[in-house]
DOTIDREN-955790 format. One record per residue (C-alpha): z, x, y; residue in one letter; residue number from 1. Coordinates in steps of 0.001 Angstrom, whole numbers, plus 524288, in hexadecimal, padded with zeros to 5 digits. Layout:
N
<drenba z="Z" x="X" y="Y" residu="a" num="NUM"/>
...
***
This chain:
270
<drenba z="87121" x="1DE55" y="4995C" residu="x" num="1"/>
<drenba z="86F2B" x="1EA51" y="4A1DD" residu="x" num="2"/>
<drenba z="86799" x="1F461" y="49899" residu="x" num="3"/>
<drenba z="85CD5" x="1EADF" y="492E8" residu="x" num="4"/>
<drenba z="859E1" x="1E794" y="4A42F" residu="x" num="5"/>
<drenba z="859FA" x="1F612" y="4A5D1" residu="x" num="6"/>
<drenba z="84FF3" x="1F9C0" y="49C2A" residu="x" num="7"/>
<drenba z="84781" x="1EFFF" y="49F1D" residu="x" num="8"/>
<drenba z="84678" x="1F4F2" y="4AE79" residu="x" num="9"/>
<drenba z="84488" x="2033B" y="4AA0A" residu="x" num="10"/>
<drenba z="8390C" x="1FE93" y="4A055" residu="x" num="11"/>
<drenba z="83E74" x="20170" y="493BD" residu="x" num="12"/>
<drenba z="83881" x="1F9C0" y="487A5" residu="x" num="13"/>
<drenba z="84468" x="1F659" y="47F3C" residu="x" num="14"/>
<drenba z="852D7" x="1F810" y="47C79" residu="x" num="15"/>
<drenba z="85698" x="1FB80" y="46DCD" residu="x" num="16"/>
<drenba z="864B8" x="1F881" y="469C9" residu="x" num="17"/>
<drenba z="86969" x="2000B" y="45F8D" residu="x" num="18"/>
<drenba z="8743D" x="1FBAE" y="452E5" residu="x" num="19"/>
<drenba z="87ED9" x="1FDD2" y="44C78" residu="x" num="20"/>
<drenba z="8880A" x="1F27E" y="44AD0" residu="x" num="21"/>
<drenba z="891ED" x="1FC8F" y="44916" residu="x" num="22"/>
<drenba z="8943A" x="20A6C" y="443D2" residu="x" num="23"/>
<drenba z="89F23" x="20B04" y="43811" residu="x" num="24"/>
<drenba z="8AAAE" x="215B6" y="43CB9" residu="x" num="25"/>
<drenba z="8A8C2" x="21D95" y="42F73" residu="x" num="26"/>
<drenba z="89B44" x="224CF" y="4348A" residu="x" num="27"/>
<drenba z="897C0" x="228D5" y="42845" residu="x" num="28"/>
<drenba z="888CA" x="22632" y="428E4" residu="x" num="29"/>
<drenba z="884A5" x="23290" y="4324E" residu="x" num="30"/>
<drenba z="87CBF" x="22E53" y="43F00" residu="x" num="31"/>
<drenba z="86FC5" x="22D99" y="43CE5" residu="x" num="32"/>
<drenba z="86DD5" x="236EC" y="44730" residu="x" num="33"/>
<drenba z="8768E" x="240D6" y="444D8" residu="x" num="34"/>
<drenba z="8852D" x="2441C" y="44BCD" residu="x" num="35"/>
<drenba z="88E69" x="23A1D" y="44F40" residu="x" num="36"/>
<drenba z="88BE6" x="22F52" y="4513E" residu="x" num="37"/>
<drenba z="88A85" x="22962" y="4606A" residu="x" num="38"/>
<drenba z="89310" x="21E1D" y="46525" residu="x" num="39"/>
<drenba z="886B7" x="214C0" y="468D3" residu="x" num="40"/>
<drenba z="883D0" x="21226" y="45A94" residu="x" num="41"/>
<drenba z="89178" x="20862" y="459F3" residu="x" num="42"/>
<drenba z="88F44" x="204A6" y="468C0" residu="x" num="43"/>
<drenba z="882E6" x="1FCE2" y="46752" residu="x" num="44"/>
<drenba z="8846D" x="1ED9E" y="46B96" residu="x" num="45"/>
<drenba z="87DB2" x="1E3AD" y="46173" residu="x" num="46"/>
<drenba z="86F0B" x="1E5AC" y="4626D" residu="x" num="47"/>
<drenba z="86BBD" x="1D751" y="4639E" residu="x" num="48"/>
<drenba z="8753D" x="1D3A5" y="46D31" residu="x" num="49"/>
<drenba z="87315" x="1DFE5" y="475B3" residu="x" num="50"/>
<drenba z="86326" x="1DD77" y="47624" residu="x" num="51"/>
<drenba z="86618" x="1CEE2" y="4781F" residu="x" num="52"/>
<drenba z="86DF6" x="1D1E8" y="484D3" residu="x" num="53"/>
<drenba z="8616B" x="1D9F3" y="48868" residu="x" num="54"/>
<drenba z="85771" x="1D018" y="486C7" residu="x" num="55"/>
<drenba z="85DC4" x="1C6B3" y="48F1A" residu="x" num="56"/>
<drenba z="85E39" x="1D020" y="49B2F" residu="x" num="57"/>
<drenba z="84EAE" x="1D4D6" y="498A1" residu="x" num="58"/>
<drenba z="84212" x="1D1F1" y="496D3" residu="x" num="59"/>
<drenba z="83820" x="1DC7F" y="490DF" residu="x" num="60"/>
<drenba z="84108" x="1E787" y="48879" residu="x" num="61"/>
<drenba z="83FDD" x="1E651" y="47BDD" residu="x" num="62"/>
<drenba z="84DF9" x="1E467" y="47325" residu="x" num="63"/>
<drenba z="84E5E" x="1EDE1" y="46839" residu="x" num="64"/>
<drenba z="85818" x="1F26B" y="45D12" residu="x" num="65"/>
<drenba z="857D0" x="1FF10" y="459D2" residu="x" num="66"/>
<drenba z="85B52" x="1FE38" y="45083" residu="x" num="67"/>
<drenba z="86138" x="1F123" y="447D2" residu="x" num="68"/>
<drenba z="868AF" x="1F4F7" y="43C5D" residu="x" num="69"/>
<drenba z="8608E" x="1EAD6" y="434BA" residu="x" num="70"/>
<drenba z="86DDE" x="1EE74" y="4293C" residu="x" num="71"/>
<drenba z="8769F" x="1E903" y="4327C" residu="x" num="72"/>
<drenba z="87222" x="1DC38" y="435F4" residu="x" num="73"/>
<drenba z="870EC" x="1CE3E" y="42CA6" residu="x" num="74"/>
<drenba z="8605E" x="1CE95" y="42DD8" residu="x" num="75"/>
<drenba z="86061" x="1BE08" y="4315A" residu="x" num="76"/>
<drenba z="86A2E" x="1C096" y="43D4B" residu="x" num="77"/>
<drenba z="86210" x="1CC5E" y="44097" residu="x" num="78"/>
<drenba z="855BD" x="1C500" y="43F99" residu="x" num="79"/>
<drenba z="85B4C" x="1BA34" y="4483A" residu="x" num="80"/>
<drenba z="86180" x="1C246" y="452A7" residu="x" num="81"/>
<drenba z="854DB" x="1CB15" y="452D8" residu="x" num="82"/>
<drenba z="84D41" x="1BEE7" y="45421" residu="x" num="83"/>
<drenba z="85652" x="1B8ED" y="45ED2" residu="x" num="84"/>
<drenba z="8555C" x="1C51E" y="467E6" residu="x" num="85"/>
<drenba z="8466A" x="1C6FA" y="46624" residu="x" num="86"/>
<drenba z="84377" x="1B82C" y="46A4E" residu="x" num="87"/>
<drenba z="84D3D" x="1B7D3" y="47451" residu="x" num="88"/>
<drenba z="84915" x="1C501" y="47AD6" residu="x" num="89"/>
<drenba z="83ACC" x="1C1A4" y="47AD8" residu="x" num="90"/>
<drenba z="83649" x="1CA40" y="46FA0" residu="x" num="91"/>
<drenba z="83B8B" x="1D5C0" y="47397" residu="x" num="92"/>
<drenba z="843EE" x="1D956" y="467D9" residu="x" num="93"/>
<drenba z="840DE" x="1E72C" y="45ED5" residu="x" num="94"/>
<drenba z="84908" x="1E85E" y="45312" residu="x" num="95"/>
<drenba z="84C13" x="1F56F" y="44E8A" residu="x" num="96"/>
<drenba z="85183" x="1F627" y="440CC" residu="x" num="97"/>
<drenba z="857A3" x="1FD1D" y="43757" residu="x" num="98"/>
<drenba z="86088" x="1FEFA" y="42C1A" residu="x" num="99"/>
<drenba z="86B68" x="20869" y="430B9" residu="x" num="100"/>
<drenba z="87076" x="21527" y="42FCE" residu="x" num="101"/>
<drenba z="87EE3" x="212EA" y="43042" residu="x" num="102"/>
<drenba z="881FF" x="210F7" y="42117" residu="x" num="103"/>
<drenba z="89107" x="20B3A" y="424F6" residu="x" num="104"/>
<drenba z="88B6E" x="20295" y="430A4" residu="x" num="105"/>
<drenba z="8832E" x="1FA6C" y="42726" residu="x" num="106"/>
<drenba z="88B0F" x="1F97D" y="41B2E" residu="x" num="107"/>
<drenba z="894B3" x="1F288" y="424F5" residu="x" num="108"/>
<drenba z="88930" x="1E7B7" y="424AB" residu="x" num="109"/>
<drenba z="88948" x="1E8ED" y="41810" residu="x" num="110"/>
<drenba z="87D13" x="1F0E7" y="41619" residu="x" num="111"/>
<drenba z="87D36" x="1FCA1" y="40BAF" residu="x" num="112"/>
<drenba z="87644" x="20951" y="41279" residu="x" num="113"/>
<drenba z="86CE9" x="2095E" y="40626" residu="x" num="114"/>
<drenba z="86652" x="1FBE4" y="40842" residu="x" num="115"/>
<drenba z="8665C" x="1FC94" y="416BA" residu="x" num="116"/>
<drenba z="85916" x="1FCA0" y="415FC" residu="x" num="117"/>
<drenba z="855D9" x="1F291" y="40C5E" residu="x" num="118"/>
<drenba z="85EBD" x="1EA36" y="41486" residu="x" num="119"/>
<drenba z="85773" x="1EE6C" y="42043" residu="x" num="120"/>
<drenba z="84AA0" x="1EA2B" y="41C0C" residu="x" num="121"/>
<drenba z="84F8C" x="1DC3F" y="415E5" residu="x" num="122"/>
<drenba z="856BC" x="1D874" y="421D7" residu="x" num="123"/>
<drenba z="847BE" x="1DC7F" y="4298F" residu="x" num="124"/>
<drenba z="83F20" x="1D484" y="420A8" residu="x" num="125"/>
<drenba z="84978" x="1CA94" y="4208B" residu="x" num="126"/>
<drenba z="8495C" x="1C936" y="42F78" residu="x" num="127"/>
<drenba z="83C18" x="1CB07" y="43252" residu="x" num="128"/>
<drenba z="83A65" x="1BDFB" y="4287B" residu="x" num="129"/>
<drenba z="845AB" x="1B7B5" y="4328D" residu="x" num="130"/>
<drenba z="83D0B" x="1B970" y="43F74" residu="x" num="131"/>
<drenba z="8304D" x="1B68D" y="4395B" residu="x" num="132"/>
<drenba z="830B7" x="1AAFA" y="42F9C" residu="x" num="133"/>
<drenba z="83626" x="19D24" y="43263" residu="x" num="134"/>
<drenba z="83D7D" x="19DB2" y="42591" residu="x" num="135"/>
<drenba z="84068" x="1A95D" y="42138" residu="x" num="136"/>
<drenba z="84625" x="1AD76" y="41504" residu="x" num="137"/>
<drenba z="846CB" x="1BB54" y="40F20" residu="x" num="138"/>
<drenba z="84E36" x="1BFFE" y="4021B" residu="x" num="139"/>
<drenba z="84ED7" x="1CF54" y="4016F" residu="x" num="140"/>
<drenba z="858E3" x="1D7D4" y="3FBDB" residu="x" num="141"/>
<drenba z="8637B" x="1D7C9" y="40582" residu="x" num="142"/>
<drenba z="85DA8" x="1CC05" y="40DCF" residu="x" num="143"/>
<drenba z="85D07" x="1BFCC" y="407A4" residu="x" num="144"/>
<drenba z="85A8B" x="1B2A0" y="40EFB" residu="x" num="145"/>
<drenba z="853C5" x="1A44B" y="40C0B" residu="x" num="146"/>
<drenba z="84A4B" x="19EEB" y="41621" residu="x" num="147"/>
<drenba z="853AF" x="19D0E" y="42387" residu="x" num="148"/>
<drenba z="84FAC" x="1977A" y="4319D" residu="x" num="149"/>
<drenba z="85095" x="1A35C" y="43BDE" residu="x" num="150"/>
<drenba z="84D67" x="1A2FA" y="448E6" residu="x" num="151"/>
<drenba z="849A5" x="1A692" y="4532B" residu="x" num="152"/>
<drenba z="83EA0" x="1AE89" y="44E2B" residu="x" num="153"/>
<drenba z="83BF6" x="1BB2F" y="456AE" residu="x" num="154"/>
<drenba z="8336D" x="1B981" y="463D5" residu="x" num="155"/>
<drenba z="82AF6" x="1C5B9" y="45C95" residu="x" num="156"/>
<drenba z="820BE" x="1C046" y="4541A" residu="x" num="157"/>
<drenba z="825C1" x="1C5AD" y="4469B" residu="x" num="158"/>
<drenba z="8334E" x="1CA02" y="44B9B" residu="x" num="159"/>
<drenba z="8378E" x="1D70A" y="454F7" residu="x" num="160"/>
<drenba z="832AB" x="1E2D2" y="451B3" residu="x" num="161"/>
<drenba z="8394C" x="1EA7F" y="448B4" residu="x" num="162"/>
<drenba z="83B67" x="1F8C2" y="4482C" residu="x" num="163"/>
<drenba z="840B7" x="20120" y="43E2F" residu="x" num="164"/>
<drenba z="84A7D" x="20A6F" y="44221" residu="x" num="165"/>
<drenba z="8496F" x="214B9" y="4385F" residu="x" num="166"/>
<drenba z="8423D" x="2200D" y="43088" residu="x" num="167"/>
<drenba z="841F5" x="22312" y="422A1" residu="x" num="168"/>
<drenba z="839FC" x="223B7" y="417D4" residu="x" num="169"/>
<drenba z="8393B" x="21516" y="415B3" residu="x" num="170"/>
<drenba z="8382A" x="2113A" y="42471" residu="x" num="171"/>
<drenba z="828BB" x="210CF" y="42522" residu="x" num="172"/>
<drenba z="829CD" x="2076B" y="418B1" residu="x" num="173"/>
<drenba z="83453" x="1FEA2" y="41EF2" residu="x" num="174"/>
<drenba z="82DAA" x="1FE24" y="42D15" residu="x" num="175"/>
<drenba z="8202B" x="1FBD6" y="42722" residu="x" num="176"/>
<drenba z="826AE" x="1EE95" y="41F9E" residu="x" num="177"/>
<drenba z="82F29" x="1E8D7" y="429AD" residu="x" num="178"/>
<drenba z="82F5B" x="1F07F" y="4385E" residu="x" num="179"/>
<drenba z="826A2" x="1F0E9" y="442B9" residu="x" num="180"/>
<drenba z="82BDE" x="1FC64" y="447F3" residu="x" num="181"/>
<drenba z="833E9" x="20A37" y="44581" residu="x" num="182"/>
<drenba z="83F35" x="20E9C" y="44F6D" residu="x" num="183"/>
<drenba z="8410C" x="21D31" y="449F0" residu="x" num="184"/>
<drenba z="84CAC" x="22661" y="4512B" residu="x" num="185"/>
<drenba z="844E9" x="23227" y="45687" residu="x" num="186"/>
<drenba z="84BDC" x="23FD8" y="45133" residu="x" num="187"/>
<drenba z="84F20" x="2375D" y="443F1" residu="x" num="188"/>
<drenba z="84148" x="23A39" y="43EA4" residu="x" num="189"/>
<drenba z="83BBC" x="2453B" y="43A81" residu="x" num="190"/>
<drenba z="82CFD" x="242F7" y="439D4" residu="x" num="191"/>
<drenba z="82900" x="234B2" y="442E0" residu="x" num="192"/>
<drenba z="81BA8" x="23712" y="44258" residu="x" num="193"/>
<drenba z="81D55" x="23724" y="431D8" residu="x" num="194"/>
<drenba z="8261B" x="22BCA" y="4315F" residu="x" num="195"/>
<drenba z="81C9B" x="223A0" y="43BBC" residu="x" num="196"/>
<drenba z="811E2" x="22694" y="43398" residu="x" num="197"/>
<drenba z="819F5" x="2205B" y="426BE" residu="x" num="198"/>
<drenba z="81D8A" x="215FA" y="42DE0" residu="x" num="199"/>
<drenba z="80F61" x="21372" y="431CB" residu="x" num="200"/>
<drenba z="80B72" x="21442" y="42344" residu="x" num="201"/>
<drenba z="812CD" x="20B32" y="41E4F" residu="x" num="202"/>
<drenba z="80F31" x="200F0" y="429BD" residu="x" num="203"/>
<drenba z="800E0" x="2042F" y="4248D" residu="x" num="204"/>
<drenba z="8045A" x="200E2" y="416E5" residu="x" num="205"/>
<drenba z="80A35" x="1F302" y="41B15" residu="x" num="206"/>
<drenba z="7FE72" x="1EFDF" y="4220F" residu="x" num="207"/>
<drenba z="80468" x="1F1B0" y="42F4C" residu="x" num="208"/>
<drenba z="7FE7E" x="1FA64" y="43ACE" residu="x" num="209"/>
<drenba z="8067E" x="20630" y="43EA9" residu="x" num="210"/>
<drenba z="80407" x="20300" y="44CF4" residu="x" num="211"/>
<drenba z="80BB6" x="1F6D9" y="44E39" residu="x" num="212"/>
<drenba z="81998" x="2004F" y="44AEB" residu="x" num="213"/>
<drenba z="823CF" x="2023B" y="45677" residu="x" num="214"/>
<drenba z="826CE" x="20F86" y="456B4" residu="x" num="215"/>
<drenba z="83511" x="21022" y="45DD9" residu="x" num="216"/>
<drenba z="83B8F" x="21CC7" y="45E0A" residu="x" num="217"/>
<drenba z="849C6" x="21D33" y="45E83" residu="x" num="218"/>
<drenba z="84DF3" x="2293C" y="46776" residu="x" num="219"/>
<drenba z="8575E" x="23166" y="4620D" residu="x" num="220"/>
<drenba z="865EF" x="22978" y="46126" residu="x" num="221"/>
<drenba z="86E9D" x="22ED9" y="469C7" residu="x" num="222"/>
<drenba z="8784B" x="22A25" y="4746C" residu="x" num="223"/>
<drenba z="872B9" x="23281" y="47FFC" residu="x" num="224"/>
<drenba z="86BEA" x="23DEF" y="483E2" residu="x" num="225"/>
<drenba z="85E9F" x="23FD4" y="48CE2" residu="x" num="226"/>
<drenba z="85279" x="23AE0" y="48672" residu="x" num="227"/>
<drenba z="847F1" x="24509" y="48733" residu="x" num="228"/>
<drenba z="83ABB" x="24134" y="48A55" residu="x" num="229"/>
<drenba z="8335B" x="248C2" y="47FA4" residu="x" num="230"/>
<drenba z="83DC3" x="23FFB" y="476D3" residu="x" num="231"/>
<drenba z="83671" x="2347B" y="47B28" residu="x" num="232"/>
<drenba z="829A6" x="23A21" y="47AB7" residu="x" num="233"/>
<drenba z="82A05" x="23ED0" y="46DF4" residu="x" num="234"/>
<drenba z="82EDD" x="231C2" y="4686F" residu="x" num="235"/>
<drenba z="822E0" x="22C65" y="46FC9" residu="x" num="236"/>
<drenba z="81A7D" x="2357B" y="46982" residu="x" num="237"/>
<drenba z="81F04" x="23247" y="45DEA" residu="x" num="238"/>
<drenba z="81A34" x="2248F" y="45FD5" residu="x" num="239"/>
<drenba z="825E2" x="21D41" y="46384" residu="x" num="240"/>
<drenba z="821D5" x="2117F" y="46A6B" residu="x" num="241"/>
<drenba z="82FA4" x="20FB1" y="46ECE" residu="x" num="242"/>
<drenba z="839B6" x="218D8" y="470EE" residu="x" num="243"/>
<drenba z="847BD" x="213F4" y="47209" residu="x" num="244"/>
<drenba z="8513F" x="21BCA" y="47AAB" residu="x" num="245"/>
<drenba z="85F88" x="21EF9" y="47734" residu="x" num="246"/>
<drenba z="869B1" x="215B4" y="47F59" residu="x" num="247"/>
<drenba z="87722" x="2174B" y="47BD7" residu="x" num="248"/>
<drenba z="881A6" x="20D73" y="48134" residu="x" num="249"/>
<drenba z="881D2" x="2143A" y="48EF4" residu="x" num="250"/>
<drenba z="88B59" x="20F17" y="4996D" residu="x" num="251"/>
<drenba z="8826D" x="20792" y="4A326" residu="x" num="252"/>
<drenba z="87CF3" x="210DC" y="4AF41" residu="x" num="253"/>
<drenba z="87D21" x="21CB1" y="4A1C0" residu="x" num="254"/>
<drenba z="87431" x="212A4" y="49C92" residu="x" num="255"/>
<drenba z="86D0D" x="21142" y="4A70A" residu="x" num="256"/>
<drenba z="86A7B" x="21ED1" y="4A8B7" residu="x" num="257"/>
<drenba z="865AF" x="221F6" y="49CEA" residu="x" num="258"/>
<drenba z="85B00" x="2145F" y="49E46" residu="x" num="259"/>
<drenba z="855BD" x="21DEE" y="4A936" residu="x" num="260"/>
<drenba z="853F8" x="22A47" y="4A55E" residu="x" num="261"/>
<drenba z="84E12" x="2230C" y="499BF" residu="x" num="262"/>
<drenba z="844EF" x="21B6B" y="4A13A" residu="x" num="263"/>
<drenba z="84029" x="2286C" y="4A816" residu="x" num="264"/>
<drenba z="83CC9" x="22F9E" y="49CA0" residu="x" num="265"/>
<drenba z="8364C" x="22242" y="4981E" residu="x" num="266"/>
<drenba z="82CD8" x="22256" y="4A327" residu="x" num="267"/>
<drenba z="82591" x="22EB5" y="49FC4" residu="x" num="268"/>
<drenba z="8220F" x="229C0" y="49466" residu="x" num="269"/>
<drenba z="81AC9" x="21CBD" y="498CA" residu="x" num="270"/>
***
């Protein structure tokens, strides 16, 4: 109720909520980025709920999720609750996806690490049916329904946009077919300029133009630490059209702080 008012006055363009709807005690999937693993990732309030209590108490910021394990949710309560927040906030919703790194954290929602990607894609064709036909039905391989009544349908002609939070081999394939954007983690990629031009590519090959893409660059996770301003400029550089800030769960005037010394480092660059 505090932070959403807060970034709005300093000028910022969006808050991304991150997920995990818990992490399993065994650790025995290593963390993505290396080391142990920090506290925020099991101290993260529901995405949906937390962005809802933001909308309410603003106006302009966009509501992002940065990402949604796409493995982790039932894809016609996703679609509704997606659909729910865009209408109700004015069209201001961005849905990050992805599939999940945490091999333990989905098979507790009963999602094998090897199909987390098939999954993933169903559950996005499957939704995107829910906010864009009045009866949608869709039969894949682990999604299966007949023709159902869902609404509301999203304020954003043809649904939020959505960005995939990811990078391998196969992402330029799986953005090209069902994205409209791709939120990589800057220091988790060894070429960007290579891996944009893929993704570009395969747009091409679809028969969609490479310029409509959101480019939103994920800086490095971590729970604090300055941000440098040649950080920000290279992501820019890189062609990031958005660059999302790290924002662990800070005490209040901590919090505060750190919206500051972001928002000055922000200004040279506009």
């Amino acid at each position: 109720m505090e932070l959403g008012p807060a970034l709005e006055a300093r000028g910022f363009e969006s808050l991304f909520y991150a997920e995990h709807t818990h992490i399993p005690t065994s650790r025995r999937t290593p963390f993505i980025g290396g080391g142990a693993l920090p506290s925020m990732y099991w101290h993260s309030h529901d995405q949906f709920v937390a962005l809802s209590m933001v909308a309410a108490v603003t106006t302009t910021l966009k509501l992002g999720t940065g990402v949604t394990l796409v493995t982790e949710h039932d894809p016609i309560n996703l679609a509704k609750a997606a659909a729910s927040l865009d209408r109700l906030s004015g069209g201001r919703l961005i849905l990050g996806i992805g599939a999940g790194w945490n091999a333990e954290e989905m098979a507790d929602h009963g999602v094998a690490f090897r199909d987390r990607w098939q999954v993933t894609r169903d559950r996005l064709l499957a939704i995107r049916r829910i906010w864009t036909e009045d009866e949608p039905e869709y039969h894949g391989s682990f999604t299966d329904f007949p023709p159902m009544w869902c609404w509301p349908k999203p304020l954003q002609p043809g649904g939020p946009p959505v960005l995939m939070g990811a990078y391998s081999k196969y992402v330029p394939a799986r953005i090209a077919e069902y994205c409209d954007g791709w939120m990589p983690i800057e220091g988790l990629l060894e070429n960007f300029p290579e891996a944009l031009s893929d993704i570009h590519a395969a747009m091409r090959a679809r028969g969609r133009d490479p310029a409509t893409l959101d480019i939103t660059v994920l800086a490095e996770v971590r729970e604090d630490g300055p941000l440098e301003p040649a950080r920000l400029e290279r992501m820019l550089k890189l062609g990031a059209n958005r660059v999302l800030l790290p924002f662990a769960d800070y005490p209040r005037d901590q919090a505060l702080r750190v919206l500051d010394e972001y928002s000055t480092i922000v200004r040279q660059f506009r």
